[in-house]
C-alpha positions in Angstrom: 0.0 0.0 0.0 2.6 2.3 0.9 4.5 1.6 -2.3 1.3 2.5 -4.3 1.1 6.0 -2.7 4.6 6.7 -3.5 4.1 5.7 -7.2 1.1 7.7 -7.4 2.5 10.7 -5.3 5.5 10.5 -8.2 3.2 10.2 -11.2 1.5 13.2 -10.1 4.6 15.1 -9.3 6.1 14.1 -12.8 3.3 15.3 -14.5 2.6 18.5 -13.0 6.4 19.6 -13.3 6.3 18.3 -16.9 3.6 20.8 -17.9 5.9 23.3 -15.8 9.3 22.7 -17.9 6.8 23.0 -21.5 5.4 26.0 -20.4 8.4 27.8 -19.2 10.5 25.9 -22.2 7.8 27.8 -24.9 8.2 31.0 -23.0 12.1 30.9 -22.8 12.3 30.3 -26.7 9.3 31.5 -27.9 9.0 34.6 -27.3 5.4 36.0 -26.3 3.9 39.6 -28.3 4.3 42.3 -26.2 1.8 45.8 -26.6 4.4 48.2 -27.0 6.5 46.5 -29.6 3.7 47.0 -31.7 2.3 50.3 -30.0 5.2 52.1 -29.6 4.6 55.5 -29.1 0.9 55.9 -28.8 -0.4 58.7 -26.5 -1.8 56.8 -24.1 0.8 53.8 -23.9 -0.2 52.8 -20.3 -3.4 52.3 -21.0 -4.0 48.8 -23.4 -6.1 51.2 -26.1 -6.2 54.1 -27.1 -8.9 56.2 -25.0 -10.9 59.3 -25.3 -9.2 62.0 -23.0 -11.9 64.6 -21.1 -11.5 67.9 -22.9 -11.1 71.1 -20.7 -12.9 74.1 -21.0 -15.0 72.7 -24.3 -17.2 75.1 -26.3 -19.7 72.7 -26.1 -22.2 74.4 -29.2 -19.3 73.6 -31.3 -18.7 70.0 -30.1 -21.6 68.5 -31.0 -21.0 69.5 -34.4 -18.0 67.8 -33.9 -19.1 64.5 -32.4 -21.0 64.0 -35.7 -18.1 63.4 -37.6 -16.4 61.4 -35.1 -19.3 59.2 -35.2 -19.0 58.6 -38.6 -15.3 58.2 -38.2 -15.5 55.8 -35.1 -17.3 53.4 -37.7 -15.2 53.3 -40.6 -12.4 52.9 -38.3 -14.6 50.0 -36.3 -15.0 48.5 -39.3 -11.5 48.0 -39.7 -11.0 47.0 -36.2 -9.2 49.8 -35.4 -9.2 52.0 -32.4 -9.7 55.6 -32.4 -7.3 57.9 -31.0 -8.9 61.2 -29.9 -7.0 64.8 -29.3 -8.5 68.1 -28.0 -8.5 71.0 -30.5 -8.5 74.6 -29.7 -11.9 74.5 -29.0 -11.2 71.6 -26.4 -13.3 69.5 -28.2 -12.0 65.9 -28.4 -11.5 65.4 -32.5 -11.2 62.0 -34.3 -7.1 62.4 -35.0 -6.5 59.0 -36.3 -7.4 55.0 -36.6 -4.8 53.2 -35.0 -4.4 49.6 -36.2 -1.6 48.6 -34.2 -3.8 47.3 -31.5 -5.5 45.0 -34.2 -1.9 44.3 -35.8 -1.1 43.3 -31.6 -4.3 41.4 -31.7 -3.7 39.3 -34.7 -0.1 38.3 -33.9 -1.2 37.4 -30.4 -3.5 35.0 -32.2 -1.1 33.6 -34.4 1.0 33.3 -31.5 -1.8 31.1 -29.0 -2.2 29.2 -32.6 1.3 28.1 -32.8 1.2 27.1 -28.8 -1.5 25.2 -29.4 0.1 22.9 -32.4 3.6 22.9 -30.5 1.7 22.0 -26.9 -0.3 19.4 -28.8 2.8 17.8 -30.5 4.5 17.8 -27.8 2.1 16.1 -25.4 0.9 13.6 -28.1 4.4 12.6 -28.4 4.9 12.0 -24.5 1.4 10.3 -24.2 2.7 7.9 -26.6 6.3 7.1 -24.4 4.5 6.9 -21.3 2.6 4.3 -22.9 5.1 1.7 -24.2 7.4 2.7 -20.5 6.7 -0.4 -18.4 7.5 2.1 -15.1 4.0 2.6 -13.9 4.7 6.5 -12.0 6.5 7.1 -14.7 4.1 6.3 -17.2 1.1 7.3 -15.6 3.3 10.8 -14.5 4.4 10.9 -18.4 0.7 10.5 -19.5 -0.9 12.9 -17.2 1.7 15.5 -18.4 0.7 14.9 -22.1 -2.6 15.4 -21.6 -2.1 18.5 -19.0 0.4 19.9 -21.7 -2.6 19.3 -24.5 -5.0 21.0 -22.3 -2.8 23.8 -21.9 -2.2 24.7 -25.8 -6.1 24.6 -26.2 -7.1 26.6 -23.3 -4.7 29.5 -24.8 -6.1 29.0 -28.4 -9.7 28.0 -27.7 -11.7 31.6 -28.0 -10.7 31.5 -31.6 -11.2 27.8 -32.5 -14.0 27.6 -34.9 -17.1 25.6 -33.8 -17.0 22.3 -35.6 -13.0 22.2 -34.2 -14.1 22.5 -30.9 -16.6 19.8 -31.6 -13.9 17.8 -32.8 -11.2 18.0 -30.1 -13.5 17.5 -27.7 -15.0 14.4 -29.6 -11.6 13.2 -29.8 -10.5 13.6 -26.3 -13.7 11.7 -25.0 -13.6 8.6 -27.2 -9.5 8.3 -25.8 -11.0 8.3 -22.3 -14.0 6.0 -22.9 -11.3 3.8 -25.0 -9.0 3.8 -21.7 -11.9 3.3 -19.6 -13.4 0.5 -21.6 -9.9 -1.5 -22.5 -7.8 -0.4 -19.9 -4.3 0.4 -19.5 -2.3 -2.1 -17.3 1.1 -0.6 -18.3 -0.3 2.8 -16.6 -1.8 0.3 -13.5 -5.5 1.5 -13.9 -8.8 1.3 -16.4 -10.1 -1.9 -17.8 -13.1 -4.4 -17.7 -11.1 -7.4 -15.6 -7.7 -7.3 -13.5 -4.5 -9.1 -14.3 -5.7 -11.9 -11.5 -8.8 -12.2 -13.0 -7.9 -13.5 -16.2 -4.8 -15.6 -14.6 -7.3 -17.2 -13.2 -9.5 -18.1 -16.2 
């Protein structure tokens, strides 16, 4: 009994710092998007987005007039994606200077980014399912199995607000028939799952 704990207190342990060492392995050599590479320079750069700053002293008669057009220019630039950036003219009315897209270019990298850590998360974790399940060290295989699947998990979670529907549909579909599969069958090398133990069938 006590040498059961120990194996399952070390598969968990080996999994857990496995997902660790990918994480912290992509980070190190993949390097994440940062805001201000791409924003560099924008008038408000401690706030994520451009934002409309209160005017002072605003000749409010003339404003209105103004607002009109930056209604009309909030939507072309929204149709873009873009974000406005606003600036107070001698008036002090806040006037539609310009439709920044380098929060959309940020947005779109950091997309292409999650996408990549999805594929290189799955890869990697399909490949350590499959070693964990042809070791014959149960901890380490179960430890080595959890981690893959932790590691998979982890890629999807980052990339899974802009999976499409039917992908979704499929991952998920995928991921439950492996568990029914490992529920159904079993997996002694791992020491858990299946329909009859080892003793049974010695017995038959």
């Amino acid at each position: 009994m006590t040498f059961k704990i120990k194996e399952t207190i070390l598969g968990i342990a080996i999994a857990i710092i496995f997902v660790f060492f990918v994480v912290f392995g992509i980070k190190a050599f993949y390097k994440e998007p940062k805001y201000e590479n791409f924003c560099k320079g924008q008038l408000y750069p401690e706030k994520p987005y451009p934002y409309r700053e209160p005017s002072k002293e605003a000749n409010f008669s003339l404003c209105n007039k103004i607002e009109v057009a930056n209604y009309e220019f909030a939507k072309q630039c929204s149709e873009k994606s873009g974000d406005v950036v606003y600036a107070p003219d001698e008036n002090g009315c806040n006037v539609a200077k310009e439709c920044s897209l380098c929060g959309k270019n940020f947005r779109d990298t950091m997309n292409i980014y999650n996408r990549n850590v999805f594929i290189i998360s799955g890869i990697v974790g399909i490949i350590v399912i499959i070693i964990g399940a042809v070791l014959h060290i149960t901890s380490v295989s179960a430890g080595l199995f959890g981690g893959g699947v932790l590691t998979i998990i982890y890629g999807t979670t980052n990339y899974w607000s802009e999976l499409a529907d039917y992908a979704r549909f499929i991952i998920l579909g995928i991921a439950l028939a492996v568990l029914i599969y490992l529920g159904y069958k079993g997996f002694s090398v791992l020491g858990f799952g299946g329909k009859e133990s080892k003793e049974v069938k010695k017995r038959r």
